[in-house]
PDB file as gemmi writes it, atoms N, CA and C in Angstrom:
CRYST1    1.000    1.000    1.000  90.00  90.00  90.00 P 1                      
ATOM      1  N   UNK A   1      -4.386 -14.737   3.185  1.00  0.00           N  
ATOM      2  CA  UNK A   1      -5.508 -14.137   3.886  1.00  0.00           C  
ATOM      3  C   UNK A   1      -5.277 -12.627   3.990  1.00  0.00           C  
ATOM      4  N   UNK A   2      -6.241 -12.202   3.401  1.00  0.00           N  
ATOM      5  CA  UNK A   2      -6.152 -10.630   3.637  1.00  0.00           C  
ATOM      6  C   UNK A   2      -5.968  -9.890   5.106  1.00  0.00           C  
ATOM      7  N   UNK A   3      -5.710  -8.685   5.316  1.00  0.00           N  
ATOM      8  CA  UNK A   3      -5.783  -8.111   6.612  1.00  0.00           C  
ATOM      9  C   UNK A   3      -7.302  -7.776   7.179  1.00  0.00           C  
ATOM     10  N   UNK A   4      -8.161  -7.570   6.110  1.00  0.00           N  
ATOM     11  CA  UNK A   4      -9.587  -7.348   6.485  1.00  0.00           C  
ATOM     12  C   UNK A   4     -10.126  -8.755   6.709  1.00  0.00           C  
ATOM     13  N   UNK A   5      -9.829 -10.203   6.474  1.00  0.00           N  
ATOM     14  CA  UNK A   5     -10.209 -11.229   6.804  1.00  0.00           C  
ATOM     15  C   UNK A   5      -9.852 -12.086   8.367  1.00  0.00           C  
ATOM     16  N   UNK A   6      -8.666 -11.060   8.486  1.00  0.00           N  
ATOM     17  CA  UNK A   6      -8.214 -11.440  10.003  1.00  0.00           C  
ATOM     18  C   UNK A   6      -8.659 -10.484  11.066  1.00  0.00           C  
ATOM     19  N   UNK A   7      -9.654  -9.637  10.772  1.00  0.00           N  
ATOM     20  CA  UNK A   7      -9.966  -8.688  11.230  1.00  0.00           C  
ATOM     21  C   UNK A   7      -9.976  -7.141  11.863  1.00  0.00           C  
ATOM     22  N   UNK A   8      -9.243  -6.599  10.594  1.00  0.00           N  
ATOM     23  CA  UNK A   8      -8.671  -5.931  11.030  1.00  0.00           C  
ATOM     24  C   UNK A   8      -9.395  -4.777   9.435  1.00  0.00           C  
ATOM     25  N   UNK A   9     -10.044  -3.870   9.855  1.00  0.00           N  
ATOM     26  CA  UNK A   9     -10.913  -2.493   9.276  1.00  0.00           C  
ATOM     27  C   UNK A   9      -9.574  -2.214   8.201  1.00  0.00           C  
ATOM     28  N   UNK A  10     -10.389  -1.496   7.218  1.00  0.00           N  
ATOM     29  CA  UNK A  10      -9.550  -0.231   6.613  1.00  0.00           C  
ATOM     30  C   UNK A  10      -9.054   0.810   8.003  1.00  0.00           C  
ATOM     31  N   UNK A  11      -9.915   1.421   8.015  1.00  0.00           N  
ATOM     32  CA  UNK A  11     -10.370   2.506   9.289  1.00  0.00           C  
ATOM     33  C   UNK A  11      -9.176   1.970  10.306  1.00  0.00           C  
ATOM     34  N   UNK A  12      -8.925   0.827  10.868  1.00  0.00           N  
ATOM     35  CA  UNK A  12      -8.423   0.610  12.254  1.00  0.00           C  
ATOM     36  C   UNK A  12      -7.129   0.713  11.683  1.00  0.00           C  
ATOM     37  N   UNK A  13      -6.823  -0.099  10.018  1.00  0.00           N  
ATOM     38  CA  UNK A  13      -5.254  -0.131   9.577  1.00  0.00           C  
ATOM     39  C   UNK A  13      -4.940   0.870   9.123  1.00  0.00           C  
ATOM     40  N   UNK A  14      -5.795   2.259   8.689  1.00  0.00           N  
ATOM     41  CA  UNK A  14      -5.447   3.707   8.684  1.00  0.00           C  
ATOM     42  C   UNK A  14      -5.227   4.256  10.156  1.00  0.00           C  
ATOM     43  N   UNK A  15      -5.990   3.833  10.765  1.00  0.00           N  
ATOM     44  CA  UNK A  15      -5.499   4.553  12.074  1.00  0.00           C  
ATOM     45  C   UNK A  15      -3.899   4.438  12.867  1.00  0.00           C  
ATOM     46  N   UNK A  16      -3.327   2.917  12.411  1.00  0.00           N  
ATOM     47  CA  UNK A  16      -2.203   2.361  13.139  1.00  0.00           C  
ATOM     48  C   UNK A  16      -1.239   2.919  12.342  1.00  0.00           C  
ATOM     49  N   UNK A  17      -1.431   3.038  10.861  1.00  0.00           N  
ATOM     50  CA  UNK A  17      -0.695   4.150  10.171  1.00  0.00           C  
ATOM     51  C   UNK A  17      -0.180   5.161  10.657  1.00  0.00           C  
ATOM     52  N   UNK A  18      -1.248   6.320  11.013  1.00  0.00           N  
ATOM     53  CA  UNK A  18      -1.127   7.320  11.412  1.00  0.00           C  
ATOM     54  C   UNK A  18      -0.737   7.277  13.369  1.00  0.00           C  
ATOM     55  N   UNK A  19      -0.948   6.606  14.102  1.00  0.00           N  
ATOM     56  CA  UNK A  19      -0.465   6.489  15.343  1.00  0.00           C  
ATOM     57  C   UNK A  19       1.222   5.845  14.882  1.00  0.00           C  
ATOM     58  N   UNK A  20       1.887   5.391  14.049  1.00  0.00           N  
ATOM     59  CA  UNK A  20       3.415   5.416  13.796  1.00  0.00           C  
ATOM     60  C   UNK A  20       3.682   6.458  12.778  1.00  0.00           C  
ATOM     61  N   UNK A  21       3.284   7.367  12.759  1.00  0.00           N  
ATOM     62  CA  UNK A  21       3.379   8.340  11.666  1.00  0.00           C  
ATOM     63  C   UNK A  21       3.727   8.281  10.842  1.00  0.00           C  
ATOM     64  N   UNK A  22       3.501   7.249  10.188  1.00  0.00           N  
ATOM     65  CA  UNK A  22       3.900   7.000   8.634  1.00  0.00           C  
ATOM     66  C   UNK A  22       3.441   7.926   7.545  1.00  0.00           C  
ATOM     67  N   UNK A  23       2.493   9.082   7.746  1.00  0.00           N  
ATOM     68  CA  UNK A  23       1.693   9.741   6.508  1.00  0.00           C  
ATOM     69  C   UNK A  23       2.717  11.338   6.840  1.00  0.00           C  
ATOM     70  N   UNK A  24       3.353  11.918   5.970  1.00  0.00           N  
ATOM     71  CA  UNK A  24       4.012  13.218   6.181  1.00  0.00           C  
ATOM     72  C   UNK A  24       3.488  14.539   4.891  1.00  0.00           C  
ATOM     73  N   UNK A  25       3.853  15.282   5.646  1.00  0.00           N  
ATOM     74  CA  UNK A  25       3.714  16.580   4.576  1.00  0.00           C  
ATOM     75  C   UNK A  25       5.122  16.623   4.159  1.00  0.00           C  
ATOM     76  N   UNK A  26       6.116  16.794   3.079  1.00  0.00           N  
ATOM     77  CA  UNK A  26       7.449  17.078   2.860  1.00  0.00           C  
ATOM     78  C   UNK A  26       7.492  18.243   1.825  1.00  0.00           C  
ATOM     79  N   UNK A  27       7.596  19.563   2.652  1.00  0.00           N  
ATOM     80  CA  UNK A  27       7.904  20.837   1.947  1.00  0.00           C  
ATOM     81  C   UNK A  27       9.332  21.095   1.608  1.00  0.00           C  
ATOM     82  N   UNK A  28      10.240  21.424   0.366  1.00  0.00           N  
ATOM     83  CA  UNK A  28      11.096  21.508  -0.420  1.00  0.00           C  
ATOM     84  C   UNK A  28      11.253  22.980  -0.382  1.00  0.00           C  
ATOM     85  N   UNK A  29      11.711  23.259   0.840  1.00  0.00           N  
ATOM     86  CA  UNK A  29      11.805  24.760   0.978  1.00  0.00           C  
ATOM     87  C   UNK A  29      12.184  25.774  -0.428  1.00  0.00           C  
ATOM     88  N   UNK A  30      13.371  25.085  -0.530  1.00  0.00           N  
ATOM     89  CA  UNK A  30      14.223  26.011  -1.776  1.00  0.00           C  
ATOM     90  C   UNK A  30      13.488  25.847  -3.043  1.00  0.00           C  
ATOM     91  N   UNK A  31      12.703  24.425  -3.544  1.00  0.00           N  
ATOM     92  CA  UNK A  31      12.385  24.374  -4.801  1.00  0.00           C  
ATOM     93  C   UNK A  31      10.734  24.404  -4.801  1.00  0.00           C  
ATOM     94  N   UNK A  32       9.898  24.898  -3.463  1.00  0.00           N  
ATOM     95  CA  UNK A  32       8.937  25.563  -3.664  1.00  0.00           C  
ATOM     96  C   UNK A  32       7.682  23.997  -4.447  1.00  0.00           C  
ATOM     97  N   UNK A  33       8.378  22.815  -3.428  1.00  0.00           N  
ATOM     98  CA  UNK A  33       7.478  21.498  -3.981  1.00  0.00           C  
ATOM     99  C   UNK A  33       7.097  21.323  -2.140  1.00  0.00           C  
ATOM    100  N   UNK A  34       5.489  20.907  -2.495  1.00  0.00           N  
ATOM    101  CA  UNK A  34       5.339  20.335  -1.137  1.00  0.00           C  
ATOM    102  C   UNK A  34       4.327  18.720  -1.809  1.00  0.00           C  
ATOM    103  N   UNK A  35       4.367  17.707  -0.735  1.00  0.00           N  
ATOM    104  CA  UNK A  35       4.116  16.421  -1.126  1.00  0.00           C  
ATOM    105  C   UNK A  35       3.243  16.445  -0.267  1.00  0.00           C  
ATOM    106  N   UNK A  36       3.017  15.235  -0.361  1.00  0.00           N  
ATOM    107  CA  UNK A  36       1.997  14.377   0.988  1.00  0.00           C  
ATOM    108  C   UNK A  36       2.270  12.411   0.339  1.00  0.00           C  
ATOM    109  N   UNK A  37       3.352  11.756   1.549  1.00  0.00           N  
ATOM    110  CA  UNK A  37       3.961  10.760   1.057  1.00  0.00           C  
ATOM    111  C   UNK A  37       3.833   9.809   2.263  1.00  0.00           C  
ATOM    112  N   UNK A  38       3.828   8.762   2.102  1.00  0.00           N  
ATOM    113  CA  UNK A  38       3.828   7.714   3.546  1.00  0.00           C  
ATOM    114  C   UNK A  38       4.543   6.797   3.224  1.00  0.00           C  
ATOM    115  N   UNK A  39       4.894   6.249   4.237  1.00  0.00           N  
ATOM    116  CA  UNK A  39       6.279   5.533   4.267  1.00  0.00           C  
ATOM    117  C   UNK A  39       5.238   3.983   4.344  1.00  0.00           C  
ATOM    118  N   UNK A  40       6.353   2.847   3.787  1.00  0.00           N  
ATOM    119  CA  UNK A  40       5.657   1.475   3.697  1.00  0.00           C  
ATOM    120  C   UNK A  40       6.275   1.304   4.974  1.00  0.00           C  
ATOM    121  N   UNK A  41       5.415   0.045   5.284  1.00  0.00           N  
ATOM    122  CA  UNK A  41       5.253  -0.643   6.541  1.00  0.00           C  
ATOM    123  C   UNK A  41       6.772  -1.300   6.902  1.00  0.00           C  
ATOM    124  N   UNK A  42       7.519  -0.790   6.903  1.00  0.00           N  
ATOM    125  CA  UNK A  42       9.158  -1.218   6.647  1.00  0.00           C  
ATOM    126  C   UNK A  42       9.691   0.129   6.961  1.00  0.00           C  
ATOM    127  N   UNK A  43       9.221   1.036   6.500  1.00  0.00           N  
ATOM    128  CA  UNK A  43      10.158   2.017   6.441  1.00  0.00           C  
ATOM    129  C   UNK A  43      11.309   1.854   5.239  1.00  0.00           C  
ATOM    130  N   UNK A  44      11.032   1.686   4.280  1.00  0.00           N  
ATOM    131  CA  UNK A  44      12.160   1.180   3.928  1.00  0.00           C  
ATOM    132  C   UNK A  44      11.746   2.039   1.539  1.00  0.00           C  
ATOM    133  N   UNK A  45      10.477   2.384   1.967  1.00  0.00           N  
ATOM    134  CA  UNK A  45      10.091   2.934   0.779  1.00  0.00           C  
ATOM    135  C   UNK A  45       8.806   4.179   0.883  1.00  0.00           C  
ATOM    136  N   UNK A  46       8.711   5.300  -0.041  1.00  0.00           N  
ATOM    137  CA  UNK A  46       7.618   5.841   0.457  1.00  0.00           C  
ATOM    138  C   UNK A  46       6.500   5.795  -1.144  1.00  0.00           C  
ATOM    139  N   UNK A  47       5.374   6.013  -0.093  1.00  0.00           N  
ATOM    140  CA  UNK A  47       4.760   6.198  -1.273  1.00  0.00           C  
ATOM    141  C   UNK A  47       3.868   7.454  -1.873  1.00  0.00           C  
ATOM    142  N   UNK A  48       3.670   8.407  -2.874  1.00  0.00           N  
ATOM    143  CA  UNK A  48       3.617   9.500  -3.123  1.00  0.00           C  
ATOM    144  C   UNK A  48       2.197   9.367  -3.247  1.00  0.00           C  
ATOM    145  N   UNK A  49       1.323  10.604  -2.688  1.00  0.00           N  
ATOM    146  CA  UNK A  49       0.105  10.510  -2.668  1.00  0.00           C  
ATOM    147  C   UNK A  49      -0.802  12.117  -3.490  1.00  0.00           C  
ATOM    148  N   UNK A  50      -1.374  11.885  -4.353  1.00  0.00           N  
ATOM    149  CA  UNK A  50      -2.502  13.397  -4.506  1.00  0.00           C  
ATOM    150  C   UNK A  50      -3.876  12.951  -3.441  1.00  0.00           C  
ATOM    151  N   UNK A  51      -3.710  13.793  -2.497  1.00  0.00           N  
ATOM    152  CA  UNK A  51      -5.087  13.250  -1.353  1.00  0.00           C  
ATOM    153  C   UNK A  51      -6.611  13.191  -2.344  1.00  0.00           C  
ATOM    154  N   UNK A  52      -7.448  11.869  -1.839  1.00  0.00           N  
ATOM    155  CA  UNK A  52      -8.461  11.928  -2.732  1.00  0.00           C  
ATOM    156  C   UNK A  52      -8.490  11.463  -3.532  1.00  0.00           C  
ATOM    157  N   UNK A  53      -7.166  11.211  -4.464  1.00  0.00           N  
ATOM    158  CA  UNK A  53      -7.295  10.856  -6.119  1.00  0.00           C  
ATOM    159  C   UNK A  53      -6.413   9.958  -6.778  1.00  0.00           C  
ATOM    160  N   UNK A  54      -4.900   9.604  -5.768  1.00  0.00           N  
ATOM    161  CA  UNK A  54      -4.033   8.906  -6.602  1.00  0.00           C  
ATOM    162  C   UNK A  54      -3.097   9.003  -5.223  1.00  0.00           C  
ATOM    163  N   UNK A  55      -2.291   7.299  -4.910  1.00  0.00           N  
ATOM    164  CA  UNK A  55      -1.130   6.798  -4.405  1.00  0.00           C  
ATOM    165  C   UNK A  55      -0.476   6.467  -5.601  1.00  0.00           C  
ATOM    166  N   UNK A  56       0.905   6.105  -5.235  1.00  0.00           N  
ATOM    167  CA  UNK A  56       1.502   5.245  -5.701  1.00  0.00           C  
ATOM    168  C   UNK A  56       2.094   4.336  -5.327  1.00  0.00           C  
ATOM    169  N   UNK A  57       0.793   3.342  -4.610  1.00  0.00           N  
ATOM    170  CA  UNK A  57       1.328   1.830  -3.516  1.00  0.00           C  
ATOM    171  C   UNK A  57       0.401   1.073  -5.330  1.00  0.00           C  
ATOM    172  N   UNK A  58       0.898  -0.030  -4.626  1.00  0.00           N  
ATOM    173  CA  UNK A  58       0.807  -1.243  -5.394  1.00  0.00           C  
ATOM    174  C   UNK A  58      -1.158  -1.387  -5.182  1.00  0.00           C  
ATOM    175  N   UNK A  59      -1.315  -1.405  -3.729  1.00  0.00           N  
ATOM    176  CA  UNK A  59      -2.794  -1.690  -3.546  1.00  0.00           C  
ATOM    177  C   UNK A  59      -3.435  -0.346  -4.417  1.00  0.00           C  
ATOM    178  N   UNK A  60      -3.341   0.606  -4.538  1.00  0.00           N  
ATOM    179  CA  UNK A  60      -4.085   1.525  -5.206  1.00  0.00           C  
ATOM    180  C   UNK A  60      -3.764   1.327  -6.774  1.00  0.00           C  
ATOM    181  N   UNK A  61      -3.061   0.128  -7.608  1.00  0.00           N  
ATOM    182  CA  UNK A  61      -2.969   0.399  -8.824  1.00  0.00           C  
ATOM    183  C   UNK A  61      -3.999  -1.017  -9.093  1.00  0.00           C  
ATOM    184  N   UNK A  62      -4.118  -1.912  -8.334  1.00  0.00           N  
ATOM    185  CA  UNK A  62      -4.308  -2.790  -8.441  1.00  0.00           C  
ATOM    186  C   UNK A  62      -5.752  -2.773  -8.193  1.00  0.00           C  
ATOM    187  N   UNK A  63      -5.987  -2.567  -6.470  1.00  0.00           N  
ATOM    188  CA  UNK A  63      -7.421  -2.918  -6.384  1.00  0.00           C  
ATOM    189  C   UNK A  63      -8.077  -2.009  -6.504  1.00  0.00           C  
ATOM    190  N   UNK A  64      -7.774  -0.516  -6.488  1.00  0.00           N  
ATOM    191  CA  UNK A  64      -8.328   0.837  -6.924  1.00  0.00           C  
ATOM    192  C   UNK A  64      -8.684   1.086  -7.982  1.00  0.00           C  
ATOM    193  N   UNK A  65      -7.449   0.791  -8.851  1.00  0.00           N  
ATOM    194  CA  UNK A  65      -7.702   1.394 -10.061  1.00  0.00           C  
ATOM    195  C   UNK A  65      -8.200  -0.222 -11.369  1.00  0.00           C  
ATOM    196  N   UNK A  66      -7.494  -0.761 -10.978  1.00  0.00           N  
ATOM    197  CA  UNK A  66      -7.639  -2.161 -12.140  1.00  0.00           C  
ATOM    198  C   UNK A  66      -8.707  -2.933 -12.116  1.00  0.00           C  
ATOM    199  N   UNK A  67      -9.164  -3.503 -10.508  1.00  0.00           N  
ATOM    200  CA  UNK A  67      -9.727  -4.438 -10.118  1.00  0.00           C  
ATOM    201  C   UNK A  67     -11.404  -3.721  -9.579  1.00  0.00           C  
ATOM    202  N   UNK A  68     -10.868  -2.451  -9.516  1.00  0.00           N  
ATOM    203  CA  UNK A  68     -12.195  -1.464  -8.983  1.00  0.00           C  
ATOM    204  C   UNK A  68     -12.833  -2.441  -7.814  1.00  0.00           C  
ATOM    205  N   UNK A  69     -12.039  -2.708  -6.816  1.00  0.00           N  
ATOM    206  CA  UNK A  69     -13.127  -3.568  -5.431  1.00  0.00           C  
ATOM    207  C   UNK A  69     -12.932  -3.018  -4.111  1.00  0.00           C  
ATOM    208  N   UNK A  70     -11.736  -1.815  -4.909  1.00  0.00           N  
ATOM    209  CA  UNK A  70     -11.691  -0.905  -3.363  1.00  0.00           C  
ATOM    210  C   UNK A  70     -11.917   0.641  -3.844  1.00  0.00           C  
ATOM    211  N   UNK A  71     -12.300   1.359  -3.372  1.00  0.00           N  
ATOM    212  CA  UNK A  71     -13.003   2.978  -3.565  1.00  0.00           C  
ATOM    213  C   UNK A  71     -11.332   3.854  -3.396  1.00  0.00           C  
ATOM    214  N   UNK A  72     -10.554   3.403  -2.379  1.00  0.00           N  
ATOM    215  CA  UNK A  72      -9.272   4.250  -1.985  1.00  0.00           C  
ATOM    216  C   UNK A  72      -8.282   3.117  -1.385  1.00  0.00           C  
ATOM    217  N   UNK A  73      -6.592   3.496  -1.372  1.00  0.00           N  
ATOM    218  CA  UNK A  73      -6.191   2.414  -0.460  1.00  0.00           C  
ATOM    219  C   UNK A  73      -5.777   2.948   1.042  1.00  0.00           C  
ATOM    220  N   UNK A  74      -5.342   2.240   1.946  1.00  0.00           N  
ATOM    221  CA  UNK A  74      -5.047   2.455   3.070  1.00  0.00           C  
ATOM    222  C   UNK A  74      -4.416   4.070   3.764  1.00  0.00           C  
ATOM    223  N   UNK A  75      -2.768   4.446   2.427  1.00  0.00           N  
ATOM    224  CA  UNK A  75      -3.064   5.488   2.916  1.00  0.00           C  
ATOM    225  C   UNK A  75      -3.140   6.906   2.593  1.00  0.00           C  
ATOM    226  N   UNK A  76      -4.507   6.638   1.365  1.00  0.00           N  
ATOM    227  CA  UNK A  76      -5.849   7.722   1.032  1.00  0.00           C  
ATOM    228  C   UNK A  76      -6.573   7.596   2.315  1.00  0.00           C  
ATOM    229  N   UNK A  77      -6.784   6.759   2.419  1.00  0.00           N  
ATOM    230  CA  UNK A  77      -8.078   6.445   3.814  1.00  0.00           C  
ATOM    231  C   UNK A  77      -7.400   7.296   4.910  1.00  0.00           C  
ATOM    232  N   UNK A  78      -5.782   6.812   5.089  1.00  0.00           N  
ATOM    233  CA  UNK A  78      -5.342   7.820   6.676  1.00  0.00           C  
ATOM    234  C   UNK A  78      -5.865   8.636   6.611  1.00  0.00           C  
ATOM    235  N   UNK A  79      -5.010   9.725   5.761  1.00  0.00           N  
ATOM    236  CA  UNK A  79      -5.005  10.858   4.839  1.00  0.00           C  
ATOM    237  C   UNK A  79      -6.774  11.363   5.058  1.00  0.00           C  
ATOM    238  N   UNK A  80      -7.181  11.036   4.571  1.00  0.00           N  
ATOM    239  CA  UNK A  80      -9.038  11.584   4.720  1.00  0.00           C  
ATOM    240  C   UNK A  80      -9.184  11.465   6.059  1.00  0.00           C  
ATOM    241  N   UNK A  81      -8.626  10.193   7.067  1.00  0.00           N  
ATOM    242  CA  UNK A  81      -8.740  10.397   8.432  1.00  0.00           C  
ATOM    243  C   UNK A  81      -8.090  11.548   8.917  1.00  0.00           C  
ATOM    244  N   UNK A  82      -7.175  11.575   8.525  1.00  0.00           N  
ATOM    245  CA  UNK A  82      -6.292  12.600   9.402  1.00  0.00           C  
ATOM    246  C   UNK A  82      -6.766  14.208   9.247  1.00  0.00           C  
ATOM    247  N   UNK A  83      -7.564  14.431   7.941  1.00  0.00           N  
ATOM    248  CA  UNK A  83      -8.198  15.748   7.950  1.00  0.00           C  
ATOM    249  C   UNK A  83      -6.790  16.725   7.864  1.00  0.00           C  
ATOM    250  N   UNK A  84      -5.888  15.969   7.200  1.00  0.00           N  
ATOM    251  CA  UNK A  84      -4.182  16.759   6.249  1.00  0.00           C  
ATOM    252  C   UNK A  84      -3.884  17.116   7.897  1.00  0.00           C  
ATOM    253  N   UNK A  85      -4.024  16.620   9.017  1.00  0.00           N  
ATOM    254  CA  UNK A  85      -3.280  17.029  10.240  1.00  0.00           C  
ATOM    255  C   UNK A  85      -1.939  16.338  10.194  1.00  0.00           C  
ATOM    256  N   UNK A  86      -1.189  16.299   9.304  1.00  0.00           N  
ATOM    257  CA  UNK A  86       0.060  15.449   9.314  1.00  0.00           C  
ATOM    258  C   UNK A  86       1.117  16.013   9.800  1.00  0.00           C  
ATOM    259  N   UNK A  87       2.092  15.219  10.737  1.00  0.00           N  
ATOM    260  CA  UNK A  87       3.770  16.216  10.600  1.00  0.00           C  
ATOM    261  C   UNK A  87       4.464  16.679   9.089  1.00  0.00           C  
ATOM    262  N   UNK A  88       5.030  17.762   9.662  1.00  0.00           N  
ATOM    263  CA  UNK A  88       5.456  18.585   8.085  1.00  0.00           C  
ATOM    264  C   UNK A  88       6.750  18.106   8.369  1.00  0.00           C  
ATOM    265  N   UNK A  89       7.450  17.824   7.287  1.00  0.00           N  
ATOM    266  CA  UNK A  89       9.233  17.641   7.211  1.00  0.00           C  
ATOM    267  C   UNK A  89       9.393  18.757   6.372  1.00  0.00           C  
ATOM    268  N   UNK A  90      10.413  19.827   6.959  1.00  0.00           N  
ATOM    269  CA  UNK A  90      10.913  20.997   5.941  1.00  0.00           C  
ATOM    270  C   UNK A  90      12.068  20.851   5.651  1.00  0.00           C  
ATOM    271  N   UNK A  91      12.968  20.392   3.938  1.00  0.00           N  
ATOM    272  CA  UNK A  91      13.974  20.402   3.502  1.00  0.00           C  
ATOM    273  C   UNK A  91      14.576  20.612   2.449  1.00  0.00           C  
ATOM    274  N   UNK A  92      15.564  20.979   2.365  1.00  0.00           N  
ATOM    275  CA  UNK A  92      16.294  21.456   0.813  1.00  0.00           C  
ATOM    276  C   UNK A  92      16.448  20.741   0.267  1.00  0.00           C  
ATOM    277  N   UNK A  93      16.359  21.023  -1.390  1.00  0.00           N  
ATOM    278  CA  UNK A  93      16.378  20.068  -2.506  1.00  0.00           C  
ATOM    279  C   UNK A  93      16.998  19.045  -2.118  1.00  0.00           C  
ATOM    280  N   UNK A  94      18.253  19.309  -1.760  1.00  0.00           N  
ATOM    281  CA  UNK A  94      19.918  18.167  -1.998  1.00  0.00           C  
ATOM    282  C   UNK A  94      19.409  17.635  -1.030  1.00  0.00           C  
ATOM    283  N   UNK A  95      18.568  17.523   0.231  1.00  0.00           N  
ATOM    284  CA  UNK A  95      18.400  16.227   1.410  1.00  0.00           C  
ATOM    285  C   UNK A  95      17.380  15.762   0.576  1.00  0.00           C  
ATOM    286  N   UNK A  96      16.107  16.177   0.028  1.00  0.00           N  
ATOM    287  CA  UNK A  96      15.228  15.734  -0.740  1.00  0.00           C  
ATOM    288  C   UNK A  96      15.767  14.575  -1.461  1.00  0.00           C  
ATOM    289  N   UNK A  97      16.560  15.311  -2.316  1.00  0.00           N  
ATOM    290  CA  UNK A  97      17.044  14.420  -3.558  1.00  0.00           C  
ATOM    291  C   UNK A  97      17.882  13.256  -3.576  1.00  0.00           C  
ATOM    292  N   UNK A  98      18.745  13.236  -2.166  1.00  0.00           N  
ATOM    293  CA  UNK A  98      20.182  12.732  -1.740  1.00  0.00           C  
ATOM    294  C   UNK A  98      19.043  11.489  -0.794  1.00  0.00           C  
ATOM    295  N   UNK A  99      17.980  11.919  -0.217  1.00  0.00           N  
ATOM    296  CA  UNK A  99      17.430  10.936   0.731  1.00  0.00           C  
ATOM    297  C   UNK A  99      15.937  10.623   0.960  1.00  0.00           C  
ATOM    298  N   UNK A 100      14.964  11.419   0.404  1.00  0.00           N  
ATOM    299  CA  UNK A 100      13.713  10.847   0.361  1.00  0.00           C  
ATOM    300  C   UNK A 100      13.252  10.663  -1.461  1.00  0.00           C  
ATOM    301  N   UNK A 101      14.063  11.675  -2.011  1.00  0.00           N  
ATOM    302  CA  UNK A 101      13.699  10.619  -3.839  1.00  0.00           C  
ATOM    303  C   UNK A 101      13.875   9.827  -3.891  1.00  0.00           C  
ATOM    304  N   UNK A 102      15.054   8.926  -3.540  1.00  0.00           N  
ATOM    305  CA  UNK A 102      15.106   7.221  -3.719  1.00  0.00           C  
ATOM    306  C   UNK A 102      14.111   6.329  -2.960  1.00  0.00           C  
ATOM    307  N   UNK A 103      13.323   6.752  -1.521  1.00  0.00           N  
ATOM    308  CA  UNK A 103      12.560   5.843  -1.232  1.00  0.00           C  
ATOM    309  C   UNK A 103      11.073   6.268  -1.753  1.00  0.00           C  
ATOM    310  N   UNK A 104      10.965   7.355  -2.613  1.00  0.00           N  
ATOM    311  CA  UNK A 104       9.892   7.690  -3.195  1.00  0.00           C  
ATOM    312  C   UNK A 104       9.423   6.363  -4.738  1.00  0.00           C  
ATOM    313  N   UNK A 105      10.743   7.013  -5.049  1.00  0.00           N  
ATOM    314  CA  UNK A 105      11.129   6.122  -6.151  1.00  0.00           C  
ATOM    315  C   UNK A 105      10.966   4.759  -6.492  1.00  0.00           C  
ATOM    316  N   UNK A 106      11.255   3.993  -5.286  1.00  0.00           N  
ATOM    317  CA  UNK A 106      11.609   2.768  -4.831  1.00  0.00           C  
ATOM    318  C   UNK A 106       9.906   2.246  -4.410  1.00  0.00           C  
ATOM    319  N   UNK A 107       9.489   3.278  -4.151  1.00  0.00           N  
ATOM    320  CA  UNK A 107       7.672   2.984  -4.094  1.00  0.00           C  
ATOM    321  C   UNK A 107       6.803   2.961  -5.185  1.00  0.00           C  
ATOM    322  N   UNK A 108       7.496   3.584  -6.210  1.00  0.00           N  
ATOM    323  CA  UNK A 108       6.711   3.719  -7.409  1.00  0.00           C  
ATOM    324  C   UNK A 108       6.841   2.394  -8.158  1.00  0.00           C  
ATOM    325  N   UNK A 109       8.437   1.668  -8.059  1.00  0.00           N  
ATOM    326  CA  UNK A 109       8.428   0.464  -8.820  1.00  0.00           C  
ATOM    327  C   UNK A 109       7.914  -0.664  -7.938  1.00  0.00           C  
ATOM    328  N   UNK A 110       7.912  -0.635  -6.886  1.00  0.00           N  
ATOM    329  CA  UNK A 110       7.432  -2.405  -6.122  1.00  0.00           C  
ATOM    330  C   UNK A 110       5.675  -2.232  -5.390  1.00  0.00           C  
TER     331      UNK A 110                                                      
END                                                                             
């Protein structure tokens, strides 16, 4: 059963997103990269976002892009909610690389 069948909105499951702050800005001070990435419902992977146009969660390859039965996934939708009001994380390459590339990463394959 889906989450929209148990009643529960895009809109309301973007909102609970963003009330645990799962959606971040991550600026790369030294190497002059800034993101916009949200963490899965675990914490445990993130997923890389171009606002508007492209995640890289599983629901946006699938029902976005393959299945065409959703317009955006959950968190494109924050993201457009939030109007880019997100917390910023500011860090150097080596914490980048040493600790949020692997759960970036780790979002792109599952």
């Amino acid at each position: 059963m889906k989450a929209s069948e148990k009643g529960f909105t895009m809109s309301s499951r973007a909102l609970k997103l963003l009330s645990e702050k799962r959606l971040l800005k991550i600026l790369v001070e030294d190497a002059k990269i800034d993101l916009v990435v949200s963490y899965g419902a675990n914490y445990d992977r993130m997923y890389l976002l171009l606002p508007g146009r492209f995640c890289s969660c599983a629901s946006f390859y699938f029902d976005v892009y393959s299945r065409r039965v959703k317009d955006k996934c959950i968190h494109l939708r924050a993201f457009e909610i939030s109007k880019s009001d997100v917390p910023i994380i500011k860090i150097f390459w080596e914490e980048f690389k040493n600790k949020l590339y692997p759960l970036i990463f780790k979002g792109m394959l599952t």
